[in-house]
PANU-552867 format. One record per residue (C-alpha): residue number from 1; x, y, z; chain; residue in three letters. Coordinates in nm, 4 decimals, padded with zeros to 6 digits. Last residue first. Layout:
<atom seq="NUM" xx="X" yy="Y" zz="Z" mol="A" type="ALA"/>
...
***
This chain:
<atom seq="75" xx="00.1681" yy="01.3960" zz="01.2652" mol="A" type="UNK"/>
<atom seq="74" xx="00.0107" yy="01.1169" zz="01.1353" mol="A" type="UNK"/>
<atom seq="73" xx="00.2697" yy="01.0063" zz="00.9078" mol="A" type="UNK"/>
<atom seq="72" xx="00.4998" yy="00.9572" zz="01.2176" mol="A" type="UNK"/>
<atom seq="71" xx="00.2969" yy="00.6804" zz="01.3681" mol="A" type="UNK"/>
<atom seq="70" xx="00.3019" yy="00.4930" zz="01.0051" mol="A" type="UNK"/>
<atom seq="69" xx="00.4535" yy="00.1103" zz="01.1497" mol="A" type="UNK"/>
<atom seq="68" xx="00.2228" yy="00.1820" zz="01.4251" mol="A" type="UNK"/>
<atom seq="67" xx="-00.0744" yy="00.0978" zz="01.2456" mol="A" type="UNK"/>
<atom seq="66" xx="00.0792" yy="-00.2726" zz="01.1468" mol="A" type="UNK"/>
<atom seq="65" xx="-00.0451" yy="-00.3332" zz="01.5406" mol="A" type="UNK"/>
<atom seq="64" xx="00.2389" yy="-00.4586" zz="01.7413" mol="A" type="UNK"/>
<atom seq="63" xx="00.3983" yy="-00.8656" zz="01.7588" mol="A" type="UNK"/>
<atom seq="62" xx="00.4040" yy="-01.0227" zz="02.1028" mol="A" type="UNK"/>
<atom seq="61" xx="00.0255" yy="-01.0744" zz="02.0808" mol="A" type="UNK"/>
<atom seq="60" xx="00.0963" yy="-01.3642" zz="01.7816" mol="A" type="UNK"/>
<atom seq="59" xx="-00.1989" yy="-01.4403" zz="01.5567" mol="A" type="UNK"/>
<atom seq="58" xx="-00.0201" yy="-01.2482" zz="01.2658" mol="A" type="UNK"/>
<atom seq="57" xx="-00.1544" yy="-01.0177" zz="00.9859" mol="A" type="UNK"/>
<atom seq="56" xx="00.0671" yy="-00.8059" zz="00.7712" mol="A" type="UNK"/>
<atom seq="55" xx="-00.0601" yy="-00.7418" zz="00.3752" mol="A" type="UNK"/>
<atom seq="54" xx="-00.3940" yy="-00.5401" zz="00.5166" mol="A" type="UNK"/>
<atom seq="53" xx="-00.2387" yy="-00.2598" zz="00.3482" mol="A" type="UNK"/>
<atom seq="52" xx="-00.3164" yy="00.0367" zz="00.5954" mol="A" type="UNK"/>
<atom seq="51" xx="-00.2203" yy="00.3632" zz="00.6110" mol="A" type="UNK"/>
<atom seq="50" xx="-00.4539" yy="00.5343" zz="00.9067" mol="A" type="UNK"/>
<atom seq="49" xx="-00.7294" yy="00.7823" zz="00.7398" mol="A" type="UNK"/>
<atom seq="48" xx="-00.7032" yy="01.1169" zz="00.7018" mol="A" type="UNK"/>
<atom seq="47" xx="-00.9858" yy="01.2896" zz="00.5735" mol="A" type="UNK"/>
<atom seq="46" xx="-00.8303" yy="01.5501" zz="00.3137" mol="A" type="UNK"/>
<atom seq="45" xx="-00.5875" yy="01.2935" zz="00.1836" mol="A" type="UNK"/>
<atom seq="44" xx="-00.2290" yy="01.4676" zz="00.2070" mol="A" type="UNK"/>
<atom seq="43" xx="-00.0808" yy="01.2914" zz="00.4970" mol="A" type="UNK"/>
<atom seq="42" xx="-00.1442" yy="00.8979" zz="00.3504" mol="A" type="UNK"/>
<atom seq="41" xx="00.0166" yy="00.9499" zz="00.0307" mol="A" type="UNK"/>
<atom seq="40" xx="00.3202" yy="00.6972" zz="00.0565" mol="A" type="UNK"/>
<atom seq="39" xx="00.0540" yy="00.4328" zz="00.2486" mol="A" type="UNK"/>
<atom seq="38" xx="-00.2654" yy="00.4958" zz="00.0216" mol="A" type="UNK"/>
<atom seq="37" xx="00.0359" yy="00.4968" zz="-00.2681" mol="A" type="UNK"/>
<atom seq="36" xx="00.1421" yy="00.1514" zz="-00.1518" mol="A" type="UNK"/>
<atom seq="35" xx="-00.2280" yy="00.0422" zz="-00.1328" mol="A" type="UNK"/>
<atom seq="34" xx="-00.3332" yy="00.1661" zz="-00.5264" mol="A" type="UNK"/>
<atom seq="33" xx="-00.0114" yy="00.0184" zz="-00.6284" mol="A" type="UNK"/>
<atom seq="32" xx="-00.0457" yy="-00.3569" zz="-00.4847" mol="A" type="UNK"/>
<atom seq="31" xx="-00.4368" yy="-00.3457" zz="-00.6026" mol="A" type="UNK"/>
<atom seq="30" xx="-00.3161" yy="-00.2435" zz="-00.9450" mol="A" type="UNK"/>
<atom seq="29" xx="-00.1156" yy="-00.5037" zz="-00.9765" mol="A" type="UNK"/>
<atom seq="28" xx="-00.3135" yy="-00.7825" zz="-00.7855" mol="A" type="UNK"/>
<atom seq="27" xx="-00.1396" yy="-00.9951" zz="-00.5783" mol="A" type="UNK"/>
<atom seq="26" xx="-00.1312" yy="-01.4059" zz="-00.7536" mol="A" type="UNK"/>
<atom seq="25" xx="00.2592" yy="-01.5173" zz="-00.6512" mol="A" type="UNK"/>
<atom seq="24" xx="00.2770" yy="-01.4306" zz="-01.0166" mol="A" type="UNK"/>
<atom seq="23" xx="00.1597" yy="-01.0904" zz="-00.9931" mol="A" type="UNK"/>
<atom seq="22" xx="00.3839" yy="-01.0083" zz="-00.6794" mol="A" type="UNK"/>
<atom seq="21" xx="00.7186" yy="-01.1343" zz="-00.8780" mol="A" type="UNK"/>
<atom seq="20" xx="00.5867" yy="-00.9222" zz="-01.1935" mol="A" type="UNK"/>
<atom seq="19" xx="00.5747" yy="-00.6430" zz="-00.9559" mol="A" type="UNK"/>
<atom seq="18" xx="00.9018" yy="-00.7420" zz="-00.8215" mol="A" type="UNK"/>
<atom seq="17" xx="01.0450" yy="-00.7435" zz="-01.1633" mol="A" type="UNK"/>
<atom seq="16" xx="00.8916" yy="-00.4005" zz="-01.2658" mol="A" type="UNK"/>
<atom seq="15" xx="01.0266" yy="-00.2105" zz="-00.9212" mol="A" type="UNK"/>
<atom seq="14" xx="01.3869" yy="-00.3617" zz="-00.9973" mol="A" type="UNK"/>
<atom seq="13" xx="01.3706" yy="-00.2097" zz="-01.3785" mol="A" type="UNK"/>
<atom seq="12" xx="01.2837" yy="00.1363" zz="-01.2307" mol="A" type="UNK"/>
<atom seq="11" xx="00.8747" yy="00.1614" zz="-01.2582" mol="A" type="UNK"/>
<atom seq="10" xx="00.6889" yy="00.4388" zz="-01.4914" mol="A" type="UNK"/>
<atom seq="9" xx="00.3194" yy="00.4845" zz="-01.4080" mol="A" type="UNK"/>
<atom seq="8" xx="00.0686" yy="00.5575" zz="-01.6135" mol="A" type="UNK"/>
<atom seq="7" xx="-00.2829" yy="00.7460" zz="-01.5174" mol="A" type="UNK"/>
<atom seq="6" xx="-00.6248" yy="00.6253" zz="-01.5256" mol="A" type="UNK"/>
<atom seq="5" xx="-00.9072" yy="00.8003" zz="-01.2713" mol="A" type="UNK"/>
<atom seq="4" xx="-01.1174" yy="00.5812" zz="-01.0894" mol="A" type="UNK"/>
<atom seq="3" xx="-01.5323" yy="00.7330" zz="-01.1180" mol="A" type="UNK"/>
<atom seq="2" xx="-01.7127" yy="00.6827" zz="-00.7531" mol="A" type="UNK"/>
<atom seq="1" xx="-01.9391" yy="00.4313" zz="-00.7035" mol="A" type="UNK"/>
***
C-alpha cells in the first residue's frame, strides 16, 4: 500500500461549516477532500483517470452519467 502523505489545509469559514455539516450527516472528512481534489486535480495526474465521487447515483435512465459532468477536464 502506498505511503499517504499529510499536509494541512486551510478552509474559508463557509467551507469549515459545511464540512462539519458533511461529518455530521456521517461523510468522512478526509474522504470528502481526498475526492474533491481527485475531481479539482483530475488533468494533472500522470494516468488520467475520469473524476469520479461516487456521491451521485440514481435508478432513473433520463438522468446522464456523473462522467459527463467533467467532459471538459479531459481535454
Amino acid at each position: 500500500m502506498a505511503t499517504k502523505l499529510t499536509t494541512t489545509v486551510r478552509l474559508d469559514p463557509e467551507d469549515a461549516d459545511a464540512l462539519a455539516r458533511a461529518r455530521a450527516a456521517g461523510h468522512s472528512a478526509s474522504d470528502l477532500i481526498r475526492k474533491g481534489l481527485r475531481i479539482a486535480a483530475a488533468r494533472y495526474y500522470k494516468r488520467r483517470r475520469p473524476p469520479t465521487t461516487g456521491l451521485f447515483v440514481s435508478t432513473s435512465l433520463k438522468l446522464g452519467d456523473e462522467s459527463e459532468l467533467f467532459r471538459e477536464l479531459e481535454r
